[in-house]
TINUKE-389564 format. One line per field, with one value per residue: residue in one letter; residue number from 1; x, y, z of N, C-alpha, C in turn. Coordinates in steps of 0.1 Angstrom, whole numbers, always signed. Layout:
! TINUKE-389564
residuo: [a_...]
num: [NUM_...]
nu: [X_...]
nv: [Y_...]
nw: [Z_...]
cau: [X_...]
cav: [Y_...]
caw: [Z_...]
cu: [X_...]
cv: [Y_...]
cw: [Z_...]
! end
This chain:
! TINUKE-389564
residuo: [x_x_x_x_x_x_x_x_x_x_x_x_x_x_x_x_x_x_x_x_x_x_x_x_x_x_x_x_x_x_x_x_x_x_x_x_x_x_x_x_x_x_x_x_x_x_x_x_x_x_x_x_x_x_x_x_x_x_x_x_x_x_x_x_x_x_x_x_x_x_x_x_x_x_x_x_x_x_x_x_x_x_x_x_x_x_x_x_x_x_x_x_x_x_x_x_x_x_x_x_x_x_x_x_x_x_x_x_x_x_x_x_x_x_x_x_x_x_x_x_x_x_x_x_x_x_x_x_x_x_x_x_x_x_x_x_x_x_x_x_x_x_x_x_x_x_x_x_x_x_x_x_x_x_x_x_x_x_x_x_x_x_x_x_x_x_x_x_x_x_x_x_x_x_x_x_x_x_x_x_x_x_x_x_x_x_x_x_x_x_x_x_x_x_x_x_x_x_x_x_x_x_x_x_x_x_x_x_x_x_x_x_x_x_x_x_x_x_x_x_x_x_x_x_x_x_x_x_x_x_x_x_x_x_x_x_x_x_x_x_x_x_x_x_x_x]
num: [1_2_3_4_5_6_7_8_9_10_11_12_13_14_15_16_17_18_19_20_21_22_23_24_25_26_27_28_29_30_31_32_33_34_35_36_37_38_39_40_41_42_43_44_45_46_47_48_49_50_51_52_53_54_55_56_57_58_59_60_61_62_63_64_65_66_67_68_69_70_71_72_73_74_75_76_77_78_79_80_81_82_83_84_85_86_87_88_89_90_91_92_93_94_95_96_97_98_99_100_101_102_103_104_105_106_107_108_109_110_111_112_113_114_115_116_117_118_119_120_121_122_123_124_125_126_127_128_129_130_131_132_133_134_135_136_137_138_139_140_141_142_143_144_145_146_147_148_149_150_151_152_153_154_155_156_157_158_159_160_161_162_163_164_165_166_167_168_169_170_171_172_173_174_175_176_177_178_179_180_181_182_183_184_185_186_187_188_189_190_191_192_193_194_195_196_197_198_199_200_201_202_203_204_205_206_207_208_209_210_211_212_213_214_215_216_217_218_219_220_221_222_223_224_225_226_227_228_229_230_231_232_233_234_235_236_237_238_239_240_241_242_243_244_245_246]
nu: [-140_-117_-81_-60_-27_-7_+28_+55_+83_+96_+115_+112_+121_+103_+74_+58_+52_+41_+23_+9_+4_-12_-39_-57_-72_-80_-94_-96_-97_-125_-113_-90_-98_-106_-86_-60_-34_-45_-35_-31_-22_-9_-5_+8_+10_+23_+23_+42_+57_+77_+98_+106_+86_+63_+83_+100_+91_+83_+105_+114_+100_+75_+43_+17_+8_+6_-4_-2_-15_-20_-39_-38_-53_-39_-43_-42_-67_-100_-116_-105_-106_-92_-80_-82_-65_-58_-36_-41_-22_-31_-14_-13_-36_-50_-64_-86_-94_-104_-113_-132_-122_-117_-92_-86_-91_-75_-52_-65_-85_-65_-55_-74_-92_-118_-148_-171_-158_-154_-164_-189_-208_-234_-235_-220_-216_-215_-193_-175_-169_-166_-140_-126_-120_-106_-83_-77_-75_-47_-33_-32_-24_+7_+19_+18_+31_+37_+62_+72_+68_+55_+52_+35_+30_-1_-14_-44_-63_-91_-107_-119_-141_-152_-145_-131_-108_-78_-58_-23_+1_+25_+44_+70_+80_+87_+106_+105_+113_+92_+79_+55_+18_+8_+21_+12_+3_+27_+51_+79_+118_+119_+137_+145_+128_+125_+145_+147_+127_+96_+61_+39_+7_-12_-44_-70_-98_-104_-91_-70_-74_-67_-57_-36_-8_+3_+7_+30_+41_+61_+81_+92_+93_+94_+70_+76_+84_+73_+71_+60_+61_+86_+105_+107_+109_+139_+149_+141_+158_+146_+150_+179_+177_+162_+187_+207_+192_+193]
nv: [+205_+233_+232_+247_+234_+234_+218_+203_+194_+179_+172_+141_+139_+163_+150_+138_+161_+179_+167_+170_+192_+198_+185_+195_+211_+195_+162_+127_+113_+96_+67_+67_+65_+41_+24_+9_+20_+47_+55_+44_+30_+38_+33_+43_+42_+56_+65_+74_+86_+73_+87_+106_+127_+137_+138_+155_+182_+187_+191_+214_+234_+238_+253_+245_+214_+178_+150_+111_+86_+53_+44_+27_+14_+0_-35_-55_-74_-98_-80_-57_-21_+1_+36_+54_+79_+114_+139_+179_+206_+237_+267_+274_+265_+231_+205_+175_+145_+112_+84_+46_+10_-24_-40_-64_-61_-47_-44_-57_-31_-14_-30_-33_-12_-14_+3_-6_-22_-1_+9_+18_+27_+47_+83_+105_+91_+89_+112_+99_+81_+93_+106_+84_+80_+103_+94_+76_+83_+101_+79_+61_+86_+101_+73_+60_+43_+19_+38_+39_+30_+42_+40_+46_+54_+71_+98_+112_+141_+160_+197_+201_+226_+222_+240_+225_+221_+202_+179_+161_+138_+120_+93_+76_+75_+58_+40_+25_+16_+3_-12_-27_-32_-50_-46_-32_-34_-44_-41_-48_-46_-19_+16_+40_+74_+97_+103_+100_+121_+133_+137_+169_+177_+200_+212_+229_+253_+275_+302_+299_+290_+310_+297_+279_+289_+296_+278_+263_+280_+279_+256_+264_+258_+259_+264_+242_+225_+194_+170_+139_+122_+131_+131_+102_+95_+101_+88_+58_+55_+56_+80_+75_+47_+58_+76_+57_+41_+57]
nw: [-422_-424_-407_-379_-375_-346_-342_-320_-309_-286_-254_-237_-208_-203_-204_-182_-165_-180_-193_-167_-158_-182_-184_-162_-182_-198_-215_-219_-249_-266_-274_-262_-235_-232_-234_-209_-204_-215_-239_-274_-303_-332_-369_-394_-426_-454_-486_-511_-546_-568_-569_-545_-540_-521_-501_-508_-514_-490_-483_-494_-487_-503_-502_-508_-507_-506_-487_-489_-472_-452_-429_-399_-366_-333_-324_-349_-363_-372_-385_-388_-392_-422_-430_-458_-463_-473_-466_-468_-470_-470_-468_-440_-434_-425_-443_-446_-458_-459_-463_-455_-450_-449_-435_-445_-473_-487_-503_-526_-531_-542_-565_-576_-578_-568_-561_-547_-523_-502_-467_-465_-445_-423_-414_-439_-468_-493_-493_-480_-503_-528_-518_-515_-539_-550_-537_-551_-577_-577_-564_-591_-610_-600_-597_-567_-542_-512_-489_-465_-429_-403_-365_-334_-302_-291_-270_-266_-266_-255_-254_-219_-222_-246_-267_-291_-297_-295_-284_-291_-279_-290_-288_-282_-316_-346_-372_-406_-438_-464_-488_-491_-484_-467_-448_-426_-401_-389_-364_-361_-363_-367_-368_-344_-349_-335_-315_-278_-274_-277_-297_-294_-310_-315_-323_-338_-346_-347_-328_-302_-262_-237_-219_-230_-239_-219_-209_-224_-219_-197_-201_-223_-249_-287_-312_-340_-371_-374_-390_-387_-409_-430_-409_-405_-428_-434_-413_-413_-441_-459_-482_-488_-500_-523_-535_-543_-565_-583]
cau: [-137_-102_-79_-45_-22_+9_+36_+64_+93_+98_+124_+107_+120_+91_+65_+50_+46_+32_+9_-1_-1_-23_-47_-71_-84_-82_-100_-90_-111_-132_-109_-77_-105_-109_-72_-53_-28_-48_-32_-32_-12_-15_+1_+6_+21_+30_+28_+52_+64_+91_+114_+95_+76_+58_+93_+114_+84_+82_+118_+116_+92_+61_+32_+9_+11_-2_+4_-7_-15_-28_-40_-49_-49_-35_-37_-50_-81_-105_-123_-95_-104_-83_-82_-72_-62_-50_-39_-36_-21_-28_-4_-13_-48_-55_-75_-83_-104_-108_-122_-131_-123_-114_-79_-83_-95_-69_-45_-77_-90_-54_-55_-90_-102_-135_-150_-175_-148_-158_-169_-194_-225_-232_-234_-211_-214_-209_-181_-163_-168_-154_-127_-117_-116_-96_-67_-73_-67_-37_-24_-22_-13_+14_+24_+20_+36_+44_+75_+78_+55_+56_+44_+42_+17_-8_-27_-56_-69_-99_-106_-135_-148_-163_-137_-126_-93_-75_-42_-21_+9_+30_+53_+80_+81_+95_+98_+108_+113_+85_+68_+46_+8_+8_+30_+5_+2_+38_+61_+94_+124_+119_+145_+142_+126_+129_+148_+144_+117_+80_+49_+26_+3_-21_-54_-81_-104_-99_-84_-62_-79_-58_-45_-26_+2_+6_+10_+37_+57_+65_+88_+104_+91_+88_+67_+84_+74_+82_+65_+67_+66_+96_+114_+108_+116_+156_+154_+142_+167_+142_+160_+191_+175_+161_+200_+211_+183_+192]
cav: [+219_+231_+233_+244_+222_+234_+210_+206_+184_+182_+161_+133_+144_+166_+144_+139_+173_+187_+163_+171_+208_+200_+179_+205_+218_+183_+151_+119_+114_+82_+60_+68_+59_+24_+21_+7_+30_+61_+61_+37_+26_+45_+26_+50_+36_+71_+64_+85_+85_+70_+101_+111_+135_+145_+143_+164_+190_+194_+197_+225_+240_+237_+257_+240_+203_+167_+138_+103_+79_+47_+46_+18_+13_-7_-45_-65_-82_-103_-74_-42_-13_+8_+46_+58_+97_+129_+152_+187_+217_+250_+273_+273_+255_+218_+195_+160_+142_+104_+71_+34_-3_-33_-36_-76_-56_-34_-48_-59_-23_-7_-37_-34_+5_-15_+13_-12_-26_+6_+13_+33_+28_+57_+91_+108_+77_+100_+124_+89_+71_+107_+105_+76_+81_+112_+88_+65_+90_+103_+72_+63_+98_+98_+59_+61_+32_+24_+42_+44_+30_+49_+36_+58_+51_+80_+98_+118_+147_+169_+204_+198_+231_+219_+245_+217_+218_+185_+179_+148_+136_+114_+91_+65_+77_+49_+41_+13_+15_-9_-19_-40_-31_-59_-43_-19_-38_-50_-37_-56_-42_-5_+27_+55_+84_+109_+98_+104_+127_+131_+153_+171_+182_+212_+210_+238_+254_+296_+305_+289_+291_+314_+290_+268_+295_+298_+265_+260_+289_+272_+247_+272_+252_+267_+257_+243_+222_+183_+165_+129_+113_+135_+125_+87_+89_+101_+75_+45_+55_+56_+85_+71_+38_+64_+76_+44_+39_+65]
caw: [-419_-419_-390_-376_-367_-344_-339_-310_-307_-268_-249_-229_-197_-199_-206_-173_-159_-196_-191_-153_-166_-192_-174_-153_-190_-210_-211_-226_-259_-264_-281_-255_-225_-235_-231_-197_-204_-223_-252_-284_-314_-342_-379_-408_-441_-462_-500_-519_-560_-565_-563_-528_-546_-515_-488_-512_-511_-475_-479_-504_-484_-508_-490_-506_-504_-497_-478_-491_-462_-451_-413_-389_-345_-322_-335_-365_-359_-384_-386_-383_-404_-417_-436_-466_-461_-478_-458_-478_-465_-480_-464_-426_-428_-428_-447_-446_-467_-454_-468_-448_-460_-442_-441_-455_-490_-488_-516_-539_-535_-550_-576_-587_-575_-574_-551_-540_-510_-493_-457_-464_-441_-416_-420_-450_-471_-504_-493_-479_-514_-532_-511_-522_-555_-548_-535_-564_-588_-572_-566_-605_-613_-591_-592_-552_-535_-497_-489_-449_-421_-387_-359_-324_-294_-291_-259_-275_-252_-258_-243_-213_-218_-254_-277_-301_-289_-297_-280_-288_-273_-298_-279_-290_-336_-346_-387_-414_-451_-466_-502_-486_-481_-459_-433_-422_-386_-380_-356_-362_-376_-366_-362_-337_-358_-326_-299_-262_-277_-281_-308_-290_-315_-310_-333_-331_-357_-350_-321_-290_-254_-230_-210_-235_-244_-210_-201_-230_-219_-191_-208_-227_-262_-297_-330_-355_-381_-367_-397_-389_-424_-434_-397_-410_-443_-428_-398_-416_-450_-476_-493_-496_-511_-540_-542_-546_-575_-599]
cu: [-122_-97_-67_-43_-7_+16_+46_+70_+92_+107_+111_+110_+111_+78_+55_+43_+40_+20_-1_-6_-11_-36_-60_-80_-87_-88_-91_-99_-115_-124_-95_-85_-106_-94_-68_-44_-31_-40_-32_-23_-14_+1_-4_+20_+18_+32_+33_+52_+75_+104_+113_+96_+79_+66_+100_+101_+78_+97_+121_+110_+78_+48_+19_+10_-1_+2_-3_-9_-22_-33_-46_-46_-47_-35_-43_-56_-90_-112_-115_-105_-92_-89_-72_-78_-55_-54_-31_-34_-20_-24_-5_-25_-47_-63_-72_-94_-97_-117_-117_-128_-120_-101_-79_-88_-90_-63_-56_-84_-77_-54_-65_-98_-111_-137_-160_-170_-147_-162_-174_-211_-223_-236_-225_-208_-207_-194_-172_-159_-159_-136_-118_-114_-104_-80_-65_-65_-53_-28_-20_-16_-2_+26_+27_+28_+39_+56_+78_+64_+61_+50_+43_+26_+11_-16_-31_-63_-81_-103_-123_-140_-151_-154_-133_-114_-89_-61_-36_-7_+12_+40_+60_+77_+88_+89_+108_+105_+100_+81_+57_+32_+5_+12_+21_+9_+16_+42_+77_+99_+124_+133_+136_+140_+127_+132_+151_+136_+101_+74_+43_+22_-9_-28_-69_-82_-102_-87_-75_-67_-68_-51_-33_-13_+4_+13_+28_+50_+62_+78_+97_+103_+84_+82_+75_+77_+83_+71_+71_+67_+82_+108_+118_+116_+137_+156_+155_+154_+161_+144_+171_+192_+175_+173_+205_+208_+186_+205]
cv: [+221_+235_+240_+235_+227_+219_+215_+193_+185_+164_+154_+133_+153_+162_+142_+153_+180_+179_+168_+183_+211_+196_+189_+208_+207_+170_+142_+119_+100_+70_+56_+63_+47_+17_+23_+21_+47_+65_+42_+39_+31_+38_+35_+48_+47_+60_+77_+76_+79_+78_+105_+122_+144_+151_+155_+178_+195_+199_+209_+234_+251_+242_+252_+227_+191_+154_+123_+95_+67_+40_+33_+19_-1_-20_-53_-74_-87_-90_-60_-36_-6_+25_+54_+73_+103_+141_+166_+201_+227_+262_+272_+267_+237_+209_+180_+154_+123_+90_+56_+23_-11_-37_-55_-68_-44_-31_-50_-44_-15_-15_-38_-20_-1_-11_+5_-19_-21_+1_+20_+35_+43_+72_+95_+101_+84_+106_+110_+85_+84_+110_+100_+72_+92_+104_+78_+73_+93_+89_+61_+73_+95_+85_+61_+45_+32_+28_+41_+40_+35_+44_+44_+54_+66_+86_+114_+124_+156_+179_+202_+215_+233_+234_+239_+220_+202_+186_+162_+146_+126_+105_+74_+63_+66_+43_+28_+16_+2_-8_-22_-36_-37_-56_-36_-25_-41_-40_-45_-45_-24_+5_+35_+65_+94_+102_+103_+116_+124_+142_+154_+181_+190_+211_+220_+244_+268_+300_+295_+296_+300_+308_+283_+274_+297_+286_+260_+265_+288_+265_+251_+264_+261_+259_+258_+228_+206_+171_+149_+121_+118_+132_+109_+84_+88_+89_+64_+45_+54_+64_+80_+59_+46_+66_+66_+40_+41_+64]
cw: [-417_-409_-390_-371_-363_-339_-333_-308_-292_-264_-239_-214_-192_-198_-194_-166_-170_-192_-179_-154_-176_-186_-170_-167_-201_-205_-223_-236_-256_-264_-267_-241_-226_-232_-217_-198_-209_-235_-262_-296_-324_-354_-389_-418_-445_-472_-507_-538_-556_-565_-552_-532_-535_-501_-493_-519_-498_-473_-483_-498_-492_-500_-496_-510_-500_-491_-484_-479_-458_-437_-407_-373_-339_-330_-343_-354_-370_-391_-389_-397_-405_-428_-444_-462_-468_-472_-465_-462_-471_-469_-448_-422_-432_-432_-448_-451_-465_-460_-459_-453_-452_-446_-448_-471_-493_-500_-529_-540_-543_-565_-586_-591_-575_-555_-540_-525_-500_-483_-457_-456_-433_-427_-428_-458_-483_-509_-492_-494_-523_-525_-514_-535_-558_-545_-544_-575_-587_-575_-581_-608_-612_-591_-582_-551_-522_-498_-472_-444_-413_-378_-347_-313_-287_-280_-268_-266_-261_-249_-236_-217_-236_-267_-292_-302_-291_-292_-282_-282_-279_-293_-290_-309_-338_-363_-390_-427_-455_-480_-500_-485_-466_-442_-422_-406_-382_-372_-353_-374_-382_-363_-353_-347_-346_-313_-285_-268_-282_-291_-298_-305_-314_-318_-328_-342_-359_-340_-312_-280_-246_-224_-214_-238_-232_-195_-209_-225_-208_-192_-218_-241_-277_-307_-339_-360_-379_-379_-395_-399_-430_-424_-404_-420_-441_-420_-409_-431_-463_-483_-499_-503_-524_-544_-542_-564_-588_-601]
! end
């Protein structure tokens, strides 16, 4: 289903009271409960062309668009999965279209496409396995490659009174030029992609609950468009590798 999605830069000196303010109408979600601290590690490698196709079309301000992506949490395990993603934006809605794999068959599924490597038990086995043919194609089209991992530790709120309200709270952006597949998990060897700053990102399917524009305008914060693949790609310098290139 598609969604909005506003985004907000915010200084980290507000970080606590946004939260305490948010609080009375949000829950943590499942994933951020399991966590000591409520939030978790979130690892997205961004495949770009080699001209950065899809940075120098958010820069142009392309309204409709997509994002290549390859998603995993917190830290490698025999078992980690991870998720390939395309996230498309057609002018102010969201789509995401999602496929599972084990991230050890991550490089043999880019080398082989053999779709078989899937994660596809459970419900949506189908839409997942389409999915990922959708990023295969693309990524011959295209000649995708890593271009930027991001790393950023994540608290994941949901609204209690059952809206589908998603609020997240993006904290320490932090990016790296890479090639590598491999990298997905590291953490060495990072820049500041927003410093002494945090994303909160707002996610909801029609409307916004009364309270939450009320809680914002507190803070005195406006929407604007804080895309952290296009943050990364400046911090960690993978543009000015491509100008180097040509």
């Amino acid at each position: 289903m598609p969604r909005y999605e506003y985004k907000y830069n915010i200084s980290v000196q507000y970080l606590d009271s946004l939260r305490k303010d948010l609080m009375p109408y949000l829950i943590y979600d499942s994933f951020a409960r399991q966590r000591a601290n409520n939030d978790y590690t979130v690892h997205s490698l961004y495949l770009d062309s080699h001209k950065l196709l899809t940075f120098y079309e958010k820069l142009d301000g392309v309204r409709n668009r997509k994002k290549f992506r390859i998603r995993g949490y917190n830290q490698i395990t025999p078992d980690s999965k991870v998720f390939l993603e395309i996230k498309r934006k057609d002018v102010e809605h969201i789509h995401k279209d999602r496929a599972v794999l084990k991230y050890s068959n991550l490089e043999k599924f880019f080398r082989t496409s053999d779709l078989s490597l899937l994660h596809t038990t459970g419900n949506n086995s189908s839409i997942k396995t389409e999915n990922a043919r959708k990023f295969l194609y693309y990524y011959h089209y295209h000649i995708l490659q890593p271009a930027v991992l991001v790393n950023y530790e994540r608290e994941a709120m949901e609204c209690k009174f059952g809206s589908g309200l998603r609020l997240t709270l993006d904290k320490n952006v932090r990016a790296k030029n890479t090639t590598n597949f491999n990298e997905l998990f590291s953490d060495d060897g990072f820049k500041n992609a927003l410093k002494d700053h945090f994303v909160l990102e707002i996610k909801f399917h029609k409307i916004l609950p009364n309270w939450l524009p009320r809680v914002l305008q507190k803070y005195n914060i406006i929407r604007m468009s804080s895309p952290k693949y296009a943050m990364s790609v400046l911090a960690s310098g993978a543009n000015k590798k491509l100008l180097k290139m040509r």
